[in-house]
LOLO-488170 format. One line per 5 residues: number of its first residue (from 1); their letters; for each residue y, x, z of N, C-alpha, C. Coordinates in steps of 0.05 Angstrom, whole numbers, plus 5000, padded with zeros to 4 digits. Example, Ala and Ser with C-alpha at 12.3 -4.5 7.8 and 13.67 -1.06 7.14 Angstrom:
% residues 2
1> as> 4886,5264,5156,4910,5246,5156,4934,5264,5156; 4955,5257,5142,4979,5273,5143,5001,5258,5157
//
This chain:
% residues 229
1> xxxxx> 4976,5017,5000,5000,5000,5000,5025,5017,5000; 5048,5008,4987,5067,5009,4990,5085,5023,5013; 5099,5049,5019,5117,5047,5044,5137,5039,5043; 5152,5011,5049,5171,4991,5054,5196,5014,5075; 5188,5018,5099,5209,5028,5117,5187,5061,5123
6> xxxxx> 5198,5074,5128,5198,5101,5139,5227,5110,5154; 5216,5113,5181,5247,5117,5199,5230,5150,5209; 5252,5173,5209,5235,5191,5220,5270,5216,5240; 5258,5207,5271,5272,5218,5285,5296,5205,5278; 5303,5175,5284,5325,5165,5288,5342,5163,5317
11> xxxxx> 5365,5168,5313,5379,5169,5340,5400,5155,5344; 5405,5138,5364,5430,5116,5360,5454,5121,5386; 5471,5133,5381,5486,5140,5413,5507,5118,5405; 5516,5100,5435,5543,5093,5435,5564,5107,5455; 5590,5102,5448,5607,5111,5464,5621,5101,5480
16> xxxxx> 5618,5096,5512,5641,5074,5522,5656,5086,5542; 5678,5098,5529,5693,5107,5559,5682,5137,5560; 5676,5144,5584,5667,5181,5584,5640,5174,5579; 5623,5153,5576,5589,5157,5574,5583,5152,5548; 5569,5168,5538,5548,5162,5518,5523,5147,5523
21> xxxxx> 5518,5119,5507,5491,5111,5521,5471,5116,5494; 5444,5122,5501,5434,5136,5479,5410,5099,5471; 5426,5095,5459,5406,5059,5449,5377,5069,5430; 5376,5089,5415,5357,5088,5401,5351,5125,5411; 5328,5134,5403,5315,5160,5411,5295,5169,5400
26> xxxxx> 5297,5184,5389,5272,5206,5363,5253,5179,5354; 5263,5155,5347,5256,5137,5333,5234,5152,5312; 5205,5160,5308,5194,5151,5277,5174,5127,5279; 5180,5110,5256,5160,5094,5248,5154,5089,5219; 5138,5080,5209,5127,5078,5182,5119,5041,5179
31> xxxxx> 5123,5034,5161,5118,4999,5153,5110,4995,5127; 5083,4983,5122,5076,4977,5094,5091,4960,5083; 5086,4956,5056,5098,4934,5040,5066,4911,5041; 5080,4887,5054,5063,4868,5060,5055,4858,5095; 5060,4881,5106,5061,4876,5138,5078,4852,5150
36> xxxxx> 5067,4844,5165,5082,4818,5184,5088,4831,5215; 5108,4845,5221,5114,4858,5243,5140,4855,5264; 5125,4848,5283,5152,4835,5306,5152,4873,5323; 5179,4882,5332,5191,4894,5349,5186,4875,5374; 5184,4896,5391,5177,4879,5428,5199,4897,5437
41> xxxxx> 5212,4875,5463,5218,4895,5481,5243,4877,5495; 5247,4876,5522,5271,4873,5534,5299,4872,5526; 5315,4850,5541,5343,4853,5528,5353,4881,5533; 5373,4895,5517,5375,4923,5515,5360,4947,5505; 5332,4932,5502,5319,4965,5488,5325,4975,5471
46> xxxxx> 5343,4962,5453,5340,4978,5423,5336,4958,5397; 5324,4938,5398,5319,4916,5380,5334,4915,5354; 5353,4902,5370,5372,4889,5349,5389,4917,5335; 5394,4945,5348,5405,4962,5347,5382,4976,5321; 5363,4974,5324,5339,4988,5298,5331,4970,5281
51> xxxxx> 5338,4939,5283,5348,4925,5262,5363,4930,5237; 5389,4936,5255,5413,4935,5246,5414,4961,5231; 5406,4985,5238,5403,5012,5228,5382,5007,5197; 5366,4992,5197,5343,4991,5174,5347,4967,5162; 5370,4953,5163,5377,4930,5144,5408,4947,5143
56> xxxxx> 5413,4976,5145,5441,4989,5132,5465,4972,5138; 5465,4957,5163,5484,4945,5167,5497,4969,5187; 5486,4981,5198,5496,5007,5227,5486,5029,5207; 5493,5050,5220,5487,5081,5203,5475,5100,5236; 5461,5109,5236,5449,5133,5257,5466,5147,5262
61> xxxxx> 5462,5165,5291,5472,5187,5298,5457,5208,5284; 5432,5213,5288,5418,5232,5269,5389,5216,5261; 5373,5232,5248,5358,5218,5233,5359,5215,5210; 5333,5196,5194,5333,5189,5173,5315,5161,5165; 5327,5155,5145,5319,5123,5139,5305,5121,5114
66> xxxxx> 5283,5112,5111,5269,5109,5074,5265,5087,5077; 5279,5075,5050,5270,5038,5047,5253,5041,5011; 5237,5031,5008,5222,5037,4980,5228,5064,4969; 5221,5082,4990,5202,5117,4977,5239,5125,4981; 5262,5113,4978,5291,5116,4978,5304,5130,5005
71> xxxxx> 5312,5155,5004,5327,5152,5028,5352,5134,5032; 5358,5127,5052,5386,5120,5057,5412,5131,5050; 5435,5130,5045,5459,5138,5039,5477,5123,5052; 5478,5133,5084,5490,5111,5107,5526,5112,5099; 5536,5134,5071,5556,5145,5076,5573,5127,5048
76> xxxxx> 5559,5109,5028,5568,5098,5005,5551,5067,5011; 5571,5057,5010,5584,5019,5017,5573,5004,5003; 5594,5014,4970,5579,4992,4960,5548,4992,4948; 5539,5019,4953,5511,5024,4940,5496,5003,4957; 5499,5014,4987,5483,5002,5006,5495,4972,5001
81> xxxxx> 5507,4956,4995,5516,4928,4995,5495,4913,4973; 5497,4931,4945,5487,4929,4930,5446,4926,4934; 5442,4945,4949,5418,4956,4956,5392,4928,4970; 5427,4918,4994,5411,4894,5013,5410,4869,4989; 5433,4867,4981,5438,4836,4962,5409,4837,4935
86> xxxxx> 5396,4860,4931,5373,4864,4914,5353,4866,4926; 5354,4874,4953,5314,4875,4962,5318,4872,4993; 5326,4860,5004,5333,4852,5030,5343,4816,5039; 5332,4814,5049,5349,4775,5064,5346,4784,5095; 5361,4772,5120,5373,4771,5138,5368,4749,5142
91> xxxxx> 5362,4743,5167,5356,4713,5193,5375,4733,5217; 5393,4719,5212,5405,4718,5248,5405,4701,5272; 5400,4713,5290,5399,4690,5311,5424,4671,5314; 5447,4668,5311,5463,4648,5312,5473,4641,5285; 5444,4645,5273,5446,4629,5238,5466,4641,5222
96> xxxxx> 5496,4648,5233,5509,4658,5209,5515,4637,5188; 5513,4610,5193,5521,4591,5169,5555,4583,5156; 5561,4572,5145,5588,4570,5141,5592,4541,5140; 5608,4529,5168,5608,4503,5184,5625,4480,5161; 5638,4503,5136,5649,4481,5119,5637,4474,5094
101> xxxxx> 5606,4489,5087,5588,4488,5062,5560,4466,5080; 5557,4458,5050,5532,4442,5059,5509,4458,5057; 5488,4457,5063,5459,4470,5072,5459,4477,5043; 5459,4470,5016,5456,4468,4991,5481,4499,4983; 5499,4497,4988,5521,4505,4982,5509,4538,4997
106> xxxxx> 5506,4534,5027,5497,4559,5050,5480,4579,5032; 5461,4569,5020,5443,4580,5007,5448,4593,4978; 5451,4578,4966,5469,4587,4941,5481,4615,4954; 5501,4625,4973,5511,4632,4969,5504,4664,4961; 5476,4678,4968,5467,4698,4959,5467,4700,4929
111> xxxxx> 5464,4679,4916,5458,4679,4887,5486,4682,4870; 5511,4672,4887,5537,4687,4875,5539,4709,4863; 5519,4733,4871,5519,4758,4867,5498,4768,4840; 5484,4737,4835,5475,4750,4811,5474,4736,4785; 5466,4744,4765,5470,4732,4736,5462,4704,4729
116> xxxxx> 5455,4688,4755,5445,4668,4742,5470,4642,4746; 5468,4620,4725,5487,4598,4724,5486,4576,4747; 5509,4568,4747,5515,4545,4772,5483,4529,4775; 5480,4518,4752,5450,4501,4748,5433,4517,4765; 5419,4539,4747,5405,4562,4758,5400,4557,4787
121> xxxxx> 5428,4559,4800,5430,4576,4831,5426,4554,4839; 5439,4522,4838,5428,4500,4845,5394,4496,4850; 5382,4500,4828,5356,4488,4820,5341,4503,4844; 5349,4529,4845,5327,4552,4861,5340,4546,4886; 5360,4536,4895,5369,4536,4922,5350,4508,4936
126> xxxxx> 5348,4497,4920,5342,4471,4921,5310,4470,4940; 5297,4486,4911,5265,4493,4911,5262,4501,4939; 5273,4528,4952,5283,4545,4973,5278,4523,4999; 5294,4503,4996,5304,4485,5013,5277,4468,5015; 5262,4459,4995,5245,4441,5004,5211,4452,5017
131> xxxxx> 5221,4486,5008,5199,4491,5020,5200,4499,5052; 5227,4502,5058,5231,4497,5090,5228,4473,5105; 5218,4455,5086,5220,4428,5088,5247,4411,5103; 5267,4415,5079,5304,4401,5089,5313,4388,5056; 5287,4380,5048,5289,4361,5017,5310,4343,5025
136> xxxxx> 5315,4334,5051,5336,4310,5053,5357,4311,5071; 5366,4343,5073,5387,4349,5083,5399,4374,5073; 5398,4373,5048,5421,4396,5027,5446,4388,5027; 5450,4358,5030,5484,4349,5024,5493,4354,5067; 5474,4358,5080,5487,4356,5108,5502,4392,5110
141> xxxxx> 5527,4381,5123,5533,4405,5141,5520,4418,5164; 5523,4450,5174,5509,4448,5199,5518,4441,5217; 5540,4426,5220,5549,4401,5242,5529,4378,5254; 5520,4377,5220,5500,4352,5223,5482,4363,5224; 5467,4383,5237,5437,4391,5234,5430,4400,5261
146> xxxxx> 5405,4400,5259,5403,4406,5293,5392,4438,5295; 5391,4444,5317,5383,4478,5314,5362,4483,5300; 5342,4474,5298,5313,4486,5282,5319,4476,5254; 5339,4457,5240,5346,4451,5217,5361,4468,5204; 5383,4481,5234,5401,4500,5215,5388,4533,5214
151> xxxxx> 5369,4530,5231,5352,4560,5223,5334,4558,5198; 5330,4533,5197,5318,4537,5173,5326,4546,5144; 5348,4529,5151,5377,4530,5125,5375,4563,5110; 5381,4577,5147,5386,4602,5144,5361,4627,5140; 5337,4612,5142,5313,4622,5132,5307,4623,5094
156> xxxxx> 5328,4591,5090,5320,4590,5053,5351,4610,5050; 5364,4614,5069,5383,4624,5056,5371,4663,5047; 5359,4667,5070,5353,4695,5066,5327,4685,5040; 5314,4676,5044,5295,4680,5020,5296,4679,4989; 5321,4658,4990,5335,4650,4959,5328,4671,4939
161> xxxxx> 5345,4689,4943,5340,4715,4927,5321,4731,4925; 5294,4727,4930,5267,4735,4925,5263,4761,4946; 5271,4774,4966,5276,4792,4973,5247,4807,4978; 5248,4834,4974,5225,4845,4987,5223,4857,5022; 5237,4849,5026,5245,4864,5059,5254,4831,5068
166> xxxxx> 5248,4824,5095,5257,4802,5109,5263,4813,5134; 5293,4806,5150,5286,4821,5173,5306,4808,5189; 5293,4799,5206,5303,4781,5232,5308,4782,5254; 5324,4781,5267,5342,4780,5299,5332,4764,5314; 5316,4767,5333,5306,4744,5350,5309,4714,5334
171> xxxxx> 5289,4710,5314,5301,4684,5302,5280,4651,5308; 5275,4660,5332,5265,4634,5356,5279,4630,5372; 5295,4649,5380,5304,4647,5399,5322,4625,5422; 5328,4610,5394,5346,4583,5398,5337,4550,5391; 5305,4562,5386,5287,4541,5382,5271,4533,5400
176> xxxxx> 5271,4504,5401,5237,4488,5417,5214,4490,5397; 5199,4490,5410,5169,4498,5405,5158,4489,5384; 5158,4465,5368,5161,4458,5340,5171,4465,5317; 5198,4476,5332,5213,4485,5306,5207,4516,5306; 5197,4526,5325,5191,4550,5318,5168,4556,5308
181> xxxxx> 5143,4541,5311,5122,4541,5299,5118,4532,5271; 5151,4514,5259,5150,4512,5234,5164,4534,5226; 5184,4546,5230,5193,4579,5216,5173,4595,5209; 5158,4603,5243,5133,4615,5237,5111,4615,5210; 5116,4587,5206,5093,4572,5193,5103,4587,5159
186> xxxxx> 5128,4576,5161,5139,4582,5132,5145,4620,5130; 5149,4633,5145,5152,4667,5141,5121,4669,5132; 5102,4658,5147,5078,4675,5150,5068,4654,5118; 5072,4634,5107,5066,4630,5075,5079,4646,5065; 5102,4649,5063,5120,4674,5038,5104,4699,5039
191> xxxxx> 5103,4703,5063,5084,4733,5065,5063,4729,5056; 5043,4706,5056,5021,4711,5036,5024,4706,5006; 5037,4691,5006,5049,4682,4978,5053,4711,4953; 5073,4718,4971,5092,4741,4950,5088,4771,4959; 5070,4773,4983,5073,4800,4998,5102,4809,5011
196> xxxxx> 5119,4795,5014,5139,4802,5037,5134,4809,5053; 5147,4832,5052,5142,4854,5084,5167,4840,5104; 5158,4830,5132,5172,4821,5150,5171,4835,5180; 5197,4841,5180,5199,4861,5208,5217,4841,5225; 5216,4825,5253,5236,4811,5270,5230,4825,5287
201> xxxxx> 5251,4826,5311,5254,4828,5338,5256,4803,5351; 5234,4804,5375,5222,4780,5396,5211,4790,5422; 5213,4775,5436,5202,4777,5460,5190,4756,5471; 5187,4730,5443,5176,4698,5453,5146,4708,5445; 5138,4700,5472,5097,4694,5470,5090,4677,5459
206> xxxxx> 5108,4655,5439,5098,4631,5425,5088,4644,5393; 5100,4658,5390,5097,4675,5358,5066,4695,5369; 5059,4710,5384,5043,4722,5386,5011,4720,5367; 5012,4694,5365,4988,4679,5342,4983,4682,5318; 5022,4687,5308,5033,4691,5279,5033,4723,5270
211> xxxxx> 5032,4739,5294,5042,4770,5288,5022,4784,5276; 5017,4806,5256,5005,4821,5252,5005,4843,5260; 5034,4851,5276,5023,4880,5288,5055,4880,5302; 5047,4898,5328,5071,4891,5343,5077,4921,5352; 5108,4930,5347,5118,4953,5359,5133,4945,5382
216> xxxxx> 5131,4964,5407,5146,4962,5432,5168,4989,5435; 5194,4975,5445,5211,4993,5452,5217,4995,5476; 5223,5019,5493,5234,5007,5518,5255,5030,5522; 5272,5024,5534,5303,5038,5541,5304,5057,5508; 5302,5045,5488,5312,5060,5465,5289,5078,5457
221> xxxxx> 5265,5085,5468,5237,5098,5460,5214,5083,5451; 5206,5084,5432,5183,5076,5420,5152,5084,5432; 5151,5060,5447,5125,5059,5463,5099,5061,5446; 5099,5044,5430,5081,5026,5422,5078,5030,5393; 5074,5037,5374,5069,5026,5342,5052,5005,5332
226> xxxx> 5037,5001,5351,5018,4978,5344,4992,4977,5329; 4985,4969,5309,4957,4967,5298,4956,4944,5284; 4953,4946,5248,4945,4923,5243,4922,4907,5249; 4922,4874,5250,4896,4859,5262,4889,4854,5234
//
């Protein structure tokens, strides 16, 4: 298979005042293309911080980053802009939606960025939508939606664009137990479907059923790499 992520000796320091806090630490890990893999670990370990570093939204203190055999280039914008909007989608935990577009419109909006026509981006946003099952809430705002509706939104939103990398922020986190077992439900079809490699950060024991292989962090060290089942 495929290597999707290769992180080797990543290091994440912040600065607050006279302390440096060291969030990430001789980070290496390796991730196939096709893996279904949740990050473990306490609020503060590192999570969302080695997220953010391997979806090129943050750049390392030292280290290095390979996404498809590619190193990183934490130092040019629009490459990396370019890089996510072609083989990357994003689930955030507080959805990230835009409270004045409809669920229809939300989604679409990745497809702005590429060659295809209003129709086009319609038709596939649409498709997107009914496989999260929200066939009858594309015209609703997320005003009108309830939390496991608007994560969903924001689940067809990352998928729209066919991405090969999926990578998620605690994205149960704000869900009851239904609606998370339908996210679950729908990440873990795409992944058999298309081979999407999916990396989230969690710490809910309700997903544990869904995971194929689990890394643990703790105070910014990599405990754990896991083992595919």
């Amino acid at each position: 298979m495929e290597t999707v992520i290769r992180v080797k000796g990543l290091s994440k320091d912040f600065v607050q005042g006279s302390q440096t806090i060291n969030a990430l630490k001789s980070i290496n890990l390796t991730i196939k293309q096709g893996e279904f893999v949740a990050i473990n670990g306490y609020s503060g370990s590192g999570k969302s911080t080695l997220l953010n570093i391997i979806g090129t939204l943050d750049k390392p203190s030292a280290g290095e980053v390979e996404l498809f055999g590619q190193q990183v280039n934490f130092t040019n914008a629009s490459s990396l802009q370019e890089f996510r909007s072609e083989k990357m989608g994003f689930i955030f935990q507080n959805f990230n939606l835009n409270p004045v577009l409809t669920a229809l419109e939300n989604v679409q909006m990745p497809l702005l960025l590429t060659d295809l026509n209003s129709r086009q981006r319609r038709e596939k946003s649409i498709e997107v939508l009914n496989k999260v099952g929200l066939t009858d809430r594309i015209n609703h705002k997320p005003g009108q939606l309830s939390g496991g509706q608007q994560q969903r939104v924001a689940v067809a939103r990352a998928l729209v664009s066919d991405p090969l990398l999926l990578l998620a922020d605690e994205p149960t986190a704000n869900l009851d137990s239904e609606s998370t077992k339908q996210l679950m439900l729908v990440l873990k079809e795409m992944n058999k479907q298309s081979g999407l490699t999916v990396l989230f950060s969690s710490h809910d024991e309700r997903l544990l059923k869904y995971i194929q292989r689990t890394i643990t962090l703790n105070d910014g060290l990599l405990t754990d790499t896991g083992s595919c089942l």
